[in-house]
DOMITOR-37019 format. One record per residue: residue in one letter; z, y, x of N, C-alpha, C, CB in turn. Coordinates in steps of 0.001 Angstrom, whole numbers, plus 500000, padded with zeros to 6 digits. Atoms other than C-alpha are relative to their C-alpha. Glycine has a CB too. Layout:
DOMITOR-37019
AZYXZYXZYXZYX;...
***
This chain:
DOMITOR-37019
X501182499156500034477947603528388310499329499879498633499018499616501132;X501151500413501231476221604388385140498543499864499946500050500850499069;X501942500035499740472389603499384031499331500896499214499140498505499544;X500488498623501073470629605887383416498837499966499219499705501305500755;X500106499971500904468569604120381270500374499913498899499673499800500080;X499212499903501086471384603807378888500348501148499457500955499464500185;X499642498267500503472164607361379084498822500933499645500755500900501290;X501471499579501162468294608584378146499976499342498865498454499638500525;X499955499982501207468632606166375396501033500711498910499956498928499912;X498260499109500124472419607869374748499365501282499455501142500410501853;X500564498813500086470387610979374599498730500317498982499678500231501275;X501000500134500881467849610473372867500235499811498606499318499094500380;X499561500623501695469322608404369506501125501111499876500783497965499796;X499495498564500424471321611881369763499238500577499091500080500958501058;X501159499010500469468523613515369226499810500151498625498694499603500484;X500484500351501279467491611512366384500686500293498872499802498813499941;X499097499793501284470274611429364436500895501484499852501122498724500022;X499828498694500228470882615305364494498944500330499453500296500758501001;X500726499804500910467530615730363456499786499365498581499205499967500543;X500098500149500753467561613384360825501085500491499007499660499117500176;X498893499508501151470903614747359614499153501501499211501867500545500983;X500538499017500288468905618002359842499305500094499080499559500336500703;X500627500119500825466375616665357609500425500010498713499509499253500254;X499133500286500955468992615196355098500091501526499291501411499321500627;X499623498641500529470244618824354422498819501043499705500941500637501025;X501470498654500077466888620638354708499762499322498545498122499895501510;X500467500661501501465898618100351750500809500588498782500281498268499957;X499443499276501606468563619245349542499700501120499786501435500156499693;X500388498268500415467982623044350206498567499623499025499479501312501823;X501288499785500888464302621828349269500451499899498219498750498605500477;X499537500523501469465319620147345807500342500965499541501046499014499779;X499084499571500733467719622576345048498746501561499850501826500015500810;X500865499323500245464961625112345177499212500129499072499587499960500609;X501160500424501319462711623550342534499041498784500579498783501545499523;X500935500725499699460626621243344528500192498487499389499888500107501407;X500334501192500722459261617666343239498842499261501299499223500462498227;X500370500913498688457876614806344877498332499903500303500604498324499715;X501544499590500568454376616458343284499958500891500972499674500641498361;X500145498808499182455171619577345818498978500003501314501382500299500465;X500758499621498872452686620508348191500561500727501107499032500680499597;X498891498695498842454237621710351815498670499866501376502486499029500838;X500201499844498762452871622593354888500777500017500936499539500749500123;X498995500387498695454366621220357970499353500472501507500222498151500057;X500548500001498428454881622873361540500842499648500469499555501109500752;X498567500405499492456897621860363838499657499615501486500762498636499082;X500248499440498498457037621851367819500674498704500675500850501705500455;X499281500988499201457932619515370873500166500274500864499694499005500197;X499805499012499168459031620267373946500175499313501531501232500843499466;X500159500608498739458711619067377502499901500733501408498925499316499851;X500022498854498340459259620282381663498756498717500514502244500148501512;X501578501173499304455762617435382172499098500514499237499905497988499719;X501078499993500775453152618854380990498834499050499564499588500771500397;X500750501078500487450949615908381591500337499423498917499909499131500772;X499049500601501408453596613890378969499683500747499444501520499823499804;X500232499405501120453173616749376724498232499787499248500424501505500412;X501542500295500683449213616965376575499809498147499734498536500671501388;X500559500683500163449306612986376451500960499881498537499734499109501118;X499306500101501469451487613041373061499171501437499164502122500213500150;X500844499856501257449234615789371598498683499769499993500062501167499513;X501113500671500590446389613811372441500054499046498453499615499112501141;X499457501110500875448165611287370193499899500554498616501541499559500362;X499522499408501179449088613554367623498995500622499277500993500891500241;X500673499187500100446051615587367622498646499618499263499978500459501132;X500542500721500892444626612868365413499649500253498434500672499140500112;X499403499898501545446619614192362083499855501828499971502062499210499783;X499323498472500272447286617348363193499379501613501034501896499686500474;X500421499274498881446476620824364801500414500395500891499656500687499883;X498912499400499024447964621682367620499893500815501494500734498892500300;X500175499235498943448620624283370374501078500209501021499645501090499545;X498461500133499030450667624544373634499962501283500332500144498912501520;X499313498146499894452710627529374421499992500024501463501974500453499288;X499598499862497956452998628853378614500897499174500027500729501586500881;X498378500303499201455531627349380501500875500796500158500049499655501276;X499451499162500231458336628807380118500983500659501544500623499495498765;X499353500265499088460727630006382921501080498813500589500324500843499920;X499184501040499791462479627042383201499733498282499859500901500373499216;X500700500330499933459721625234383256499323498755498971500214500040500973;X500299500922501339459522623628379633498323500678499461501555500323498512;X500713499394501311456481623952377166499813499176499109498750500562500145;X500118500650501282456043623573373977498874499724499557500504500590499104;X501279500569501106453383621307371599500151500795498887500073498320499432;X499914498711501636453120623900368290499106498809499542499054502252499930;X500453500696501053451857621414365472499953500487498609500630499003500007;X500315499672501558450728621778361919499191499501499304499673501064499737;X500967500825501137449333620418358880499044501184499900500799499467498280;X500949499091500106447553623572358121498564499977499906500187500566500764;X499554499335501361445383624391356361500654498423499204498342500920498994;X499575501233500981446028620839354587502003500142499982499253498082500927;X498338500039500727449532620080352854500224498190499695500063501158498004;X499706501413501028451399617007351842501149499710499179500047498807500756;X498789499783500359453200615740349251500925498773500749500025500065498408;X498976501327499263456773613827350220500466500217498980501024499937501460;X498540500461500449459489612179349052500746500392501019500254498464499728;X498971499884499298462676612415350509499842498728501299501277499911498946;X499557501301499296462406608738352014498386500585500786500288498080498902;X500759499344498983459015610373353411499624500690501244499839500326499745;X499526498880499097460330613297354861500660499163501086501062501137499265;X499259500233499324463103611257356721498938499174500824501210499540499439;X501229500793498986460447608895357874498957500726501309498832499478498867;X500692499312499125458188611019359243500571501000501562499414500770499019;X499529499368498893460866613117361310500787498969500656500749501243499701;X499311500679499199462178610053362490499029499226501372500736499029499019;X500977500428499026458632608597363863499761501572500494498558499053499331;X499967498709498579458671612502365459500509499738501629501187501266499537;X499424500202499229461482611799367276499303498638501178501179499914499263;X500465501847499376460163608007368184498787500519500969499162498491498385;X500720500276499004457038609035369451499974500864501039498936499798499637;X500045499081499094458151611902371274500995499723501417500342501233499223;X499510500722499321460277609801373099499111499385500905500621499312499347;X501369501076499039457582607507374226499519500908500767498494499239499105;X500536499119498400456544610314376196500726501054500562498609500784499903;X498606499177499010459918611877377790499617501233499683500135499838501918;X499728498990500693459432614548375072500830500062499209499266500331499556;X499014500301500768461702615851372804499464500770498477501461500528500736;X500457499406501615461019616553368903501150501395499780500355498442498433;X499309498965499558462318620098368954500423500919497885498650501052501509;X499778499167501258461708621899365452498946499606498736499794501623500430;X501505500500500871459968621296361844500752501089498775499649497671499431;X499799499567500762459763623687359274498762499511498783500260501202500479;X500944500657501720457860623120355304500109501161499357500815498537498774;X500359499227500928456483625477353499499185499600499214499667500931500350;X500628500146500803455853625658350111498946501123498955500827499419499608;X500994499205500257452817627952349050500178500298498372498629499321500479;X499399499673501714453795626914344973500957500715499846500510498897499177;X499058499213500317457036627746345234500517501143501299501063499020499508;X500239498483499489456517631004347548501436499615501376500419501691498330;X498515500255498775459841629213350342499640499452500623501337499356499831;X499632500671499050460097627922353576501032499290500549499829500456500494;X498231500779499392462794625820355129499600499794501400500659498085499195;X500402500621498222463111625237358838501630499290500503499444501837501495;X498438500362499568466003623142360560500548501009500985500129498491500747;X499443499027499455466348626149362678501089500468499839499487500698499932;X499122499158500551468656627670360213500897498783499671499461501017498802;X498647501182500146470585624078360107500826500036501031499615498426499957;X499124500772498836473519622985361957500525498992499908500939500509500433;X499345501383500456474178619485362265500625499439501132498973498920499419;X498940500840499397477047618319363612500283498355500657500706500107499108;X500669501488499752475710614812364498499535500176501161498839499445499042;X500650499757498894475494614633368039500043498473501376500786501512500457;X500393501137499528475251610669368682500085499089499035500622499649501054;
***
């Protein structure tokens, strides 16, 4: 018989390490764009949960740094946390970036959510990036 707390963690450090691959590659598109570790971005980015209680108690958490709004329930009875720096910006590094979408993942865990999407826009240099448009092959 398997445990199935081994297989939520199984699932989870999936998670992570697809998004952080996601990040990896979003970073170079950034770079290769023009950006610097001076760049100003605006970050949104979403989470996603079928508990809504869990959801509102992670953007109590969140709702510290950031602004955030929840979407209906959907038919299938998920909804989403919508987050954003907005209006404020920050700058990163690379070792920033990865950090930050890795404590996503972490704390969205802690509440049997899942870190779903993060896009950066940069207002200087007129681009957006979102891992939307990634595919990362990293799936444990």
């Amino acid at each position: 018989m398997s445990d199935p707390q081994k297989t939520w963690d199984e699932y989870y450090a999936g998670i992570k390490n697809r998004k952080t691959d996601e990040a990896l590659m979003l970073w170079n598109q950034i770079l290769s764009a023009g950006a610097r570790e001076e760049t100003i971005f605006a970050m949104d980015f979403s989470h996603f949960c079928d508990r809504p209680e869990r959801l509102k108690e992670l953007a109590d958490q969140l709702s510290e740094n950031y602004e955030i709004e929840f979407s209906a329930i959907d038919d299938k009875g998920y909804q989403f946390l919508n987050c954003t720096t907005r209006p404020y910006g920050n700058e990163l590094s690379k070792e920033d970036f990865i950090n930050w979408v890795e404590f996503m993942c972490d704390v969205s865990q802690s509440y049997s959510c899942v870190f779903s999407s993060f896009t950066l826009e940069s207002p200087e240099l007129g681009m957006k990036w979102s891992n939307k448009n990634i595919e990362s092959n990293k799936y444990s």
